[in-house]
C-alpha positions in Angstrom: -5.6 66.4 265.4 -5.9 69.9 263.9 -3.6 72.9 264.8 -5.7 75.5 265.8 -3.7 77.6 264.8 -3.9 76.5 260.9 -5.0 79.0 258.4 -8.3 78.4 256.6 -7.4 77.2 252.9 -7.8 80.3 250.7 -10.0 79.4 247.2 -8.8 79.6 244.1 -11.3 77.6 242.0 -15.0 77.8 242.7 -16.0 74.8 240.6 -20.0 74.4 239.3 -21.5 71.0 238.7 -24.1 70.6 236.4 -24.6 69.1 232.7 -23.6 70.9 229.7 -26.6 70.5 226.9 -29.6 73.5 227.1 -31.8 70.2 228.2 -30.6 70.2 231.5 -30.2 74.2 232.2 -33.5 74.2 234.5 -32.5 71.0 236.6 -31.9 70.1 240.3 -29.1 68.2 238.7 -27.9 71.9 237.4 -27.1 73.0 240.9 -23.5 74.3 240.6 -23.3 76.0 237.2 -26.7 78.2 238.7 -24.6 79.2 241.9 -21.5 80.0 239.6 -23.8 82.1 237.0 -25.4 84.0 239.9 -21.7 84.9 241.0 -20.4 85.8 237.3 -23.5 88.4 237.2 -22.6 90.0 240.5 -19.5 90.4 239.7 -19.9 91.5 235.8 -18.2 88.6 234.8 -18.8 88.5 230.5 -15.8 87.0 229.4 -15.9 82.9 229.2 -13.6 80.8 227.4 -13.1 77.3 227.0 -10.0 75.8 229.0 -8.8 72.0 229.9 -12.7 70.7 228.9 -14.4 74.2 231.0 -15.9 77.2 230.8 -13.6 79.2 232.9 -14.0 82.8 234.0 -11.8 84.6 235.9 -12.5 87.6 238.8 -10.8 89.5 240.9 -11.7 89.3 244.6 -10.4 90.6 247.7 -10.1 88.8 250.8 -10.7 89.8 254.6 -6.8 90.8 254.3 -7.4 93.2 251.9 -4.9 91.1 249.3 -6.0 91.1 245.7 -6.1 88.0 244.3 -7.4 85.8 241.0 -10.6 83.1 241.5 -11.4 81.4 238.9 -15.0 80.1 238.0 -15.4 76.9 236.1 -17.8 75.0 234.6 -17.0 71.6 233.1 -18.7 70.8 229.7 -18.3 66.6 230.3 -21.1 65.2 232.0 -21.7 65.1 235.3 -20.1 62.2 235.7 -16.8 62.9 233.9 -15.9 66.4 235.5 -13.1 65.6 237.6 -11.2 65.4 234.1 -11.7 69.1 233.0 -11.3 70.2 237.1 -8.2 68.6 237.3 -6.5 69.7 234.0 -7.7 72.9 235.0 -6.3 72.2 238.6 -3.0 71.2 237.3 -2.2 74.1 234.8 -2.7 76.5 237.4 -0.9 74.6 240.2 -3.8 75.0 242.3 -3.8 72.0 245.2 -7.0 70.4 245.7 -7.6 72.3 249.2 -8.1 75.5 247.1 -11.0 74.3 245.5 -14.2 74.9 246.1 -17.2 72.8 244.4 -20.8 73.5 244.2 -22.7 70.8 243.9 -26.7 69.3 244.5 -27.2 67.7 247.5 -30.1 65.1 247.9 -29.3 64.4 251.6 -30.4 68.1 252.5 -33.4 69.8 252.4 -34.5 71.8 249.4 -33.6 75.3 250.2 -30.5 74.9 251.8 -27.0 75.5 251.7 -24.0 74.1 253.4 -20.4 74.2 253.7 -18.4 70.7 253.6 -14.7 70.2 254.1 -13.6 67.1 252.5 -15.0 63.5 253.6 -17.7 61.1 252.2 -18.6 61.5 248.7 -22.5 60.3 249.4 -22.6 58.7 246.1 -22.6 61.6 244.0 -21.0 60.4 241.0 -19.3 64.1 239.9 -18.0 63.8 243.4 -16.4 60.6 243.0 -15.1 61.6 239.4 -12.9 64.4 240.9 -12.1 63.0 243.9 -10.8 60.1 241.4 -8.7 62.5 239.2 -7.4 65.2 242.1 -6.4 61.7 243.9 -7.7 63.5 246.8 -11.1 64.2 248.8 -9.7 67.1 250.5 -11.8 70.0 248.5 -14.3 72.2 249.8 -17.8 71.6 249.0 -20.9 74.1 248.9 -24.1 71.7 249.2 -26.7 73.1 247.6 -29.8 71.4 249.2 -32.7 69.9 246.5 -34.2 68.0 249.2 -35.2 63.4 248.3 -37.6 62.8 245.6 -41.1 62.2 246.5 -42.4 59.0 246.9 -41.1 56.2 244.7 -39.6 58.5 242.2 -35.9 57.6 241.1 -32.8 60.0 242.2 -32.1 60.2 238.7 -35.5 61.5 237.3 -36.1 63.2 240.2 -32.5 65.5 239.9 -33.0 65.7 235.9 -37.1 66.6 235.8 -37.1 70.1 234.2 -37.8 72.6 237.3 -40.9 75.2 236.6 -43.1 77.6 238.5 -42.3 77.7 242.5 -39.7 75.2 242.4 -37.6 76.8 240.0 -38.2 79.9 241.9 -36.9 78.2 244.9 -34.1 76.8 243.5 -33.4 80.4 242.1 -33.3 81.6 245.3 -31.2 78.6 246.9 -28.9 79.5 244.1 -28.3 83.1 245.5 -28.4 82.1 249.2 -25.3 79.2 247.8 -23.5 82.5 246.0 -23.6 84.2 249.5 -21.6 81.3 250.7 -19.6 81.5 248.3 -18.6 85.1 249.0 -18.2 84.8 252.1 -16.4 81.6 251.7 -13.3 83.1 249.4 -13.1 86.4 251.8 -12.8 84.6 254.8 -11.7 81.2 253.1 -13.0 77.8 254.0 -13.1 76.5 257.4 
């Protein structure tokens, strides 16, 4: 059972999931570096560098306390499938336990268009899930879901999540990519709960 008096954990990762190659940048698959771009641009974030296997920015953000404090935005550059090894590197060098991350990630099982906050659980088969729930040897991070809806008729997940997006669905997905940024905002000034 919970104490209700328990503080909600306070973010100090926001990790993207996507795929690193150009070929991929206009995917449903690209979910999580989208929401993590939109959030660098808000915040005039222009200085990347490569760190543990990630692009990793860093901002400054103040919470509902009024405390300053460092997030750090990350985007690993293994597939997919491999990012819990960049996450956790990054995870470990900055002591940061996995309750202070938050990842972004495309979500089948909701609708296209929405967003939703997760704490811990099921993994719903979503292999960059399982990878960093694997190498944090934990599933107790926070997830934004970043809704892209099931493929239409008999179409395959996989085809479905890597078909380059054009016209009104990449507009959509633009703007599921903001709406997922507000969540995020919110998210590290009131932290996740």
């Amino acid at each position: 059972m919970a104490k209700a008096s328990a503080a909600p954990a306070t973010i100090a990762i926001v990790c993207g999931l996507g795929n690193p190659d150009a070929d991929y940048e206009r995917t449903r698959h690209n979910a999580g570096f989208a929401t993590v771009d939109v959030l660098a641009a808000r915040h005039g974030v222009r200085y990347w560098k490569s760190e543990a296997g990630a692009q990793v920015a860093s901002l400054t953000w103040r919470g509902a306390d009024g405390e300053q404090r460092e997030v750090l935005l990350a985007k690993p550059m293994s597939y997919m499938n491999t990012s819990g090894g960049p996450l956790s590197k990054l995870a470990r060098a900055h002591r940061v336990a996995p309750q202070q991350i938050l990842v972004v990630h495309d979500e089948v099982d909701l609708a296209a268009g929405e967003v939703r906050l997760k704490l811990g659980g099921g993994l719903n088969a979503h292999n960059g899930l399982r990878s960093i729930a694997d190498k944090l040897g934990s599933r107790d991070f926070a997830r934004v879901q970043f809704g892209i809806g099931r493929p239409p008729g008999k179409m395959q997940v996989a085809d479905y999540v890597l078909r380059e997006l054009k016209g009104g669905f990449l507009d959509e997905f633009n703007i599921t990519a903001e709406c997922a940024a507000d969540l995020v905002e919110r998210i590290l000034t009131e932290g996740a709960k």
